[in-house]
N, C-alpha and C positions, 0 to 999 in steps of 0.2 A: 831502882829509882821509881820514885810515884810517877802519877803522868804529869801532876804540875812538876815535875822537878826534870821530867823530860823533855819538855817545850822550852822551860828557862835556859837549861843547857843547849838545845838547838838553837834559840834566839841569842844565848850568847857566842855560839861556833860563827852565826854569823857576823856578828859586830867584829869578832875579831878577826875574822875573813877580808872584813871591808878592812880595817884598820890597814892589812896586810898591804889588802892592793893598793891602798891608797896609796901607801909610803911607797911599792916597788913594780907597780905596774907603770908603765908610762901613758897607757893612755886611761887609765881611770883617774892616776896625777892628773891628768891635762883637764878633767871635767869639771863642769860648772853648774850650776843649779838651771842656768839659762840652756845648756847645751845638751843637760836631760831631757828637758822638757819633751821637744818632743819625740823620745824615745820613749818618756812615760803614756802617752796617748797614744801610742802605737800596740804599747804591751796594754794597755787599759780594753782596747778596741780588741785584742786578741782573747782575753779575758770574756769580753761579751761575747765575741762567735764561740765559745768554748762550754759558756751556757747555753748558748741558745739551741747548739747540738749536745747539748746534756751529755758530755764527756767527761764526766770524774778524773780521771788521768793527766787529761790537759787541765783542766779547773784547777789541778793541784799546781800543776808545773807554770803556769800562767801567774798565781795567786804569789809562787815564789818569787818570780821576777819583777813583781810589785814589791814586796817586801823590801827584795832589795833595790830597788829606786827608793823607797821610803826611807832607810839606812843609809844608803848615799846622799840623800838630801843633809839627813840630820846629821851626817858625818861632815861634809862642806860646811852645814851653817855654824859646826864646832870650832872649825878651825880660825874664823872669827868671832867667836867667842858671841852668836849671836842666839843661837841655845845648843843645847844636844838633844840625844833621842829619846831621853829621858824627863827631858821638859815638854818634848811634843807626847809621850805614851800619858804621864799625869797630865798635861792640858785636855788631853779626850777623857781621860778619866772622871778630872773634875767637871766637864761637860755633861757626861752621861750621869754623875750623879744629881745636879744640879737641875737636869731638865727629864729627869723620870721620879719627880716627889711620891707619885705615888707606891714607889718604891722604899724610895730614901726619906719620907716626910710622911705628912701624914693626911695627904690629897687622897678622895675617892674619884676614881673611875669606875664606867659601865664597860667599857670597852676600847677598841683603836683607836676609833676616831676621837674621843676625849684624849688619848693617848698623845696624838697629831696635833689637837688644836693646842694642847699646853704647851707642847714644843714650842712649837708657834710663836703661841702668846710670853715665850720666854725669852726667846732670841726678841721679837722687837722690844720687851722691857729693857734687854742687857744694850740694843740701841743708844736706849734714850732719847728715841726720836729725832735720832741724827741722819737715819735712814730709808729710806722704804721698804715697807714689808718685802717687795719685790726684789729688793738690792741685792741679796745674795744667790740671787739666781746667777751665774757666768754667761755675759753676753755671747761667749764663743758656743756655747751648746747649739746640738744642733737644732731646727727651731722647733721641730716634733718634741722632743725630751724640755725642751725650755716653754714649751704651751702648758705641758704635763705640769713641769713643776712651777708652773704661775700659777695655775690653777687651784693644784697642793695648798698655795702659799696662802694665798687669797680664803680658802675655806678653813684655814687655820686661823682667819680672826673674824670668821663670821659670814664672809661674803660668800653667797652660795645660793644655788639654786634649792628650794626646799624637797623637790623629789625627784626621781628618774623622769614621770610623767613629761615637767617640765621643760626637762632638759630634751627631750624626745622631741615636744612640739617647734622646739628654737632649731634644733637641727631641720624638721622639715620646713620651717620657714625662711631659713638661711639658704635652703635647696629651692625652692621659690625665687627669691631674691635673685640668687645666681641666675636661675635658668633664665628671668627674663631680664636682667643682662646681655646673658648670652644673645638671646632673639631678638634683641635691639643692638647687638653688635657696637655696647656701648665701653665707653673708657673704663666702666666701670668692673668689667668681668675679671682680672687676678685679683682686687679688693674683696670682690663676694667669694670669690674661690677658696679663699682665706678664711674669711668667716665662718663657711664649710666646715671648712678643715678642725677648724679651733673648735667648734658646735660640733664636731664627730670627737675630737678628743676628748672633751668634754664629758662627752655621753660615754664614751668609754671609761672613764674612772669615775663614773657614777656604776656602773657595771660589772665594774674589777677587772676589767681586761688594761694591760699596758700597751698602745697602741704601738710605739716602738718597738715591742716583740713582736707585735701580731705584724705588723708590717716587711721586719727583716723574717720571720717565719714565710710572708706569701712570698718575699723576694727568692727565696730558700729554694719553695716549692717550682718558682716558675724556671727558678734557673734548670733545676734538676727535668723538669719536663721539656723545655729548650732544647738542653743538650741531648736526652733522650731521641726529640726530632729529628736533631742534627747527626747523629749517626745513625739511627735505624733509616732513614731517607738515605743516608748513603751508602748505604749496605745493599740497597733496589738502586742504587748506580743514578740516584738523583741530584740535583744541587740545589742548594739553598740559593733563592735569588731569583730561580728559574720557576721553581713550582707554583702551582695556582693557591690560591688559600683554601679551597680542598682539599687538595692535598697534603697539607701540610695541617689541614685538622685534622684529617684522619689518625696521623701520627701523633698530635696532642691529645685525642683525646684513648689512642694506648696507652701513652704516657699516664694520664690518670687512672690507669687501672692498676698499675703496677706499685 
C-alpha cells in the first residue's frame, strides 16, 4: 500500500469501528452530541498539556481521541440525516481551498501575514455583514486565548498597531494608569489590570510569542520548583507553613538550578 492508501484505510477501520459501537455498545448508543461535549474539551485540554511537554507519543494518542470525538459527532448528526463525515471532511476542504487563493487563484502574497489578513477579509465577505468581525471568536474561551484571537481578528482587516515600538509605549502607559490607580486605591484598579493584560498580549504577538504558552510554560516551571521545596524541606524534617520565607528561598532558589 502507498501511504495515501494507508491513512485512507486507517480512517476507514475507524468509521467502521464507530459504526460498530454505535450499533452494540450501550453506552456509545446512549451518546449525544450534547453529552460529548464536554468529554471533547477535556481531551482538547489533554492535547495541549501534551504539547506544551513536547511529547510525541501522547501528541499521537491525544490527536486519536479527537479523531474519534470528530467521528462520533459526524456519525450521530448521520443518523438524522443532518450530514455525515463526509460532508463535514469536503466542507473544510472547500474552505481551505476557497480562503488560500494564492494557492488556488491567482492572488500574490509576500508572506503570513497577507496570508492571515485574506483569511480574514474572506470569512467577513462570506458574512455579508451579518456579523462582526469578532463574532467567531467563542465566548467560552478562555479570556487569554480569546484577547489573542480578537486581536488576530482585528489585524486581519486592518486595525493594528503600525510597529512593535508602539505597542511597547501602550503597554507602559497602561502600567502608569494602573499603578496610580492602584496609589489612589481607586474603583478603578481590575479595569486598568485589564488593560495591562490585553497591552501585554498584545505586545506579545507582535513579538511571536503565544502568551498562553508562555504562561502554562511559567505555571509548569513554578509547580516543578514548589514541589521541589515541598519535599527537599521535608527531607531536613521541616514543614511547610512553619518556615520562614528564608527558608523556603533557599530551597527555591536550588530548585532553579536544577
Amino acid at each position: 500500500m502507498s501511504g495515501v492508501e494507508n491513512k485512507l484505510a486507517a480512517f476507514e477501520r475507524l468509521l467502521t469501528i464507530m459504526d460498530e459501537l454505535r450499533a452494540k455498545c450501550p453506552w456509545d448508543k446512549k451518546q449525544t452530541i450534547e453529552s460529548l461535549r464536554y468529554l471533547t474539551i477535556e481531551e482538547t485540554y489533554e492535547l495541549c498539556d501534551a504539547i506544551i511537554n513536547q511529547d510525541m507519543e501522547e501528541i499521537k494518542g491525544e490527536l486519536g481521541d479527537l479523531f474519534l470525538h470528530l467521528v462520533f459527532y459526524s456519525k450521530i448528526a448521520s443518523e438524522t440525516n443532518s450530514f455525515d463525515v463526509s460532508d463535514v471532511l469536503n466542507g473544510v476542504c472547500d474552505k481551505l481551498v476557497e480562503r488560500h487563493p494564492h494557492i488556488y487563484g491567482d492572488v500574490k502574497v509576500t508572506g503570513e501575514e497577507e496570508v492571515k489578513a485574506n483569511w480574514e477579509k474572506i470569512k467577513l465577505k462570506n458574512k455579508k455583514g451579518k456579523q462582526s468581525v469578532l463574532g467567531g471568536v467563542p465566548n467560552s474561551l478562555p479570556a487569554m486565548v480569546k484577547a489573542t484571537r480578537m486581536q488576530e481578528k482585528a489585524r486581519g482587516v486592518g486595525f493594528d498597531w503600525d510597529n512593535q515600538q508602539q505597542v511597547w509605549n501602550k503597554v507602559n502607559e497602561e502600567l502608569q494608569e494602573f499603578k496610580a490607580e492602584v496609589d489612589a486605591q481607586s474603583n478603578e484598579i481590575e479595569a486598568e489590570f485589564g488593560d495591562v493584560l490585553f497591552s501585554m498580549i498584545n505586545y506579545a504577538r507582535f513579538i511571536g510569542v503565544n502568551p498562553e504558552d508562555a504562561l502554562e510554560k511559567t505555571n509548569k516551571k513554578f509547580i516543578k520548583r514548589f514541589q521541589y521545596l515541598e519535599t527537599e524541606s521535608a527531607k531536613d524534617g521541616k514543614v511547610m507553613g512553619e518556615m520562614t520565607l528564608a527558608e523556603m528561598d533557599k530551597y527555591w532558589e536550588r530548585a532553579k538550578t536544577i
